[in-house]
C-alpha positions as CSV (number, residue, x, y, z in Angstrom):
1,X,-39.5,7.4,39.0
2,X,-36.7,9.5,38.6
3,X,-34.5,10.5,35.5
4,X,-31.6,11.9,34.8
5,X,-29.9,12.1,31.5
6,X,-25.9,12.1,30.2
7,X,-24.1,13.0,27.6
8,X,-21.9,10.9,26.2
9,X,-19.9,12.1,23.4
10,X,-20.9,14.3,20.1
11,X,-19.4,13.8,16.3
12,X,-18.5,16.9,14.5
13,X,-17.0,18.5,11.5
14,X,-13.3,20.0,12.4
15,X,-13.7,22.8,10.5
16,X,-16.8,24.1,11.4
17,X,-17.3,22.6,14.8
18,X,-20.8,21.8,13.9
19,X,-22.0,19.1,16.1
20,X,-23.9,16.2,13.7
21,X,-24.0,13.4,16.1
22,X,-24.7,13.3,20.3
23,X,-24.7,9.8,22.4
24,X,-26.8,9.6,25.1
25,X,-27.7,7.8,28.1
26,X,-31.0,8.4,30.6
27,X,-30.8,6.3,33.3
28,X,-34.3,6.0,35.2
29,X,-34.6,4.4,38.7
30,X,-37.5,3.8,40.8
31,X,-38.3,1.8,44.0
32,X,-34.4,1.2,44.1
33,X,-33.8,-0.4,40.8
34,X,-32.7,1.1,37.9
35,X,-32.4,1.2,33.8
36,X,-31.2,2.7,31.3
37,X,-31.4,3.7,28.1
38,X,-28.5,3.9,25.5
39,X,-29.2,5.9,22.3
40,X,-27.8,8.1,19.7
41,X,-29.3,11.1,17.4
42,X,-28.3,12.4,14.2
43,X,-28.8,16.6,14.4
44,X,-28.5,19.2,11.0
45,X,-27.5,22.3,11.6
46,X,-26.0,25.1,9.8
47,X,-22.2,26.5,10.9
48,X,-23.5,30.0,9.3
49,X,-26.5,30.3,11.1
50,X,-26.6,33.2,13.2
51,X,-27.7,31.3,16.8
52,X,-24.7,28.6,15.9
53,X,-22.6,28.1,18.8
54,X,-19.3,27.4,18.5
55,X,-18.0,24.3,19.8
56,X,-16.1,25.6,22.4
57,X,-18.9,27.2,23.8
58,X,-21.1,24.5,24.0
59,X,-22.4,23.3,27.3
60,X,-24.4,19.8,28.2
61,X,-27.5,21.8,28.9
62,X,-27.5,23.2,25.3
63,X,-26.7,19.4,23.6
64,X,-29.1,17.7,25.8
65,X,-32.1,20.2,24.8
66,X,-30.8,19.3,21.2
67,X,-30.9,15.8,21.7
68,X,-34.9,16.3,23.6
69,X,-35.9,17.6,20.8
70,X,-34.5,15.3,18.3
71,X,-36.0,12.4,19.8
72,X,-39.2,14.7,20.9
73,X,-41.5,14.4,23.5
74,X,-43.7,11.3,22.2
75,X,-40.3,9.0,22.0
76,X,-39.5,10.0,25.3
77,X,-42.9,9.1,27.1
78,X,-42.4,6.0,25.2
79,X,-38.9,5.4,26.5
80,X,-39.9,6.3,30.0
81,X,-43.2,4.2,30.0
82,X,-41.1,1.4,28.9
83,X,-38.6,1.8,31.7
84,X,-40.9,1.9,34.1
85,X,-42.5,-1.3,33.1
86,X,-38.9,-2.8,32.8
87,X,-38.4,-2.0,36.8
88,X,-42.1,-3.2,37.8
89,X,-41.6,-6.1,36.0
90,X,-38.1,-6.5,37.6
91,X,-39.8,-5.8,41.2
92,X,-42.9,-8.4,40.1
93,X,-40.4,-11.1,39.8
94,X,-38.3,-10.3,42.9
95,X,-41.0,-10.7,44.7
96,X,-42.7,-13.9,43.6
97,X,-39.0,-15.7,44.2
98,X,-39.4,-18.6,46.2
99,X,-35.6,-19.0,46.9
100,X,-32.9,-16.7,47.7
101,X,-28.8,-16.4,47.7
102,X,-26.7,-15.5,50.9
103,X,-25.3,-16.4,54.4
104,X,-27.4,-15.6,57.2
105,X,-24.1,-14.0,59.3
């Protein structure tokens, strides 16, 4: 199965630039179907820190490790595992079908 992850949009304080919220989306796909996975994590962080990035300088890279680690490796495996069973499930049913849609031109 393959997965690949997006962010979608981050909440933060205008004067600080401090990043406190990050959407997300990891879409999974295996024997040609695919899920995904919508979600949203809260982070804490401190503006005065000395590794704080600024806002400007932030990169997808740096909020997606964020967001991994926020949600942390357990809740991952358990969104993946789940996924997976989503497209087998999905694939089980294709296959038993007993009727089927189209034109045969």
């Amino acid at each position: 199965m393959t997965t690949s992850w997006t962010i979608t949009n981050t909440k933060r304080a205008v004067d600080t630039g401090l990043v406190t919220e990050v959407d997300y989306i990891i879409h999974y796909a295996k024997d040609g179907h695919q899920v995904r996975r919508v979600g949203t994590v809260t982070l804490t962080g401190d503006a005065n820190n000395p590794s704080f990035i600024s806002y400007e300088n932030l990169n997808e890279q740096t909020v997606l490790a964020w967001v991994q680690a926020a949600l942390g490796s357990a809740t991952i495996n358990e969104l993946s595992t789940s996924a997976s069973n989503e497209i087998d499930a999905l694939v089980a049913e294709i296959a038993s079908r007993n009727e089927a849609d189209g034109l045969p031109w």
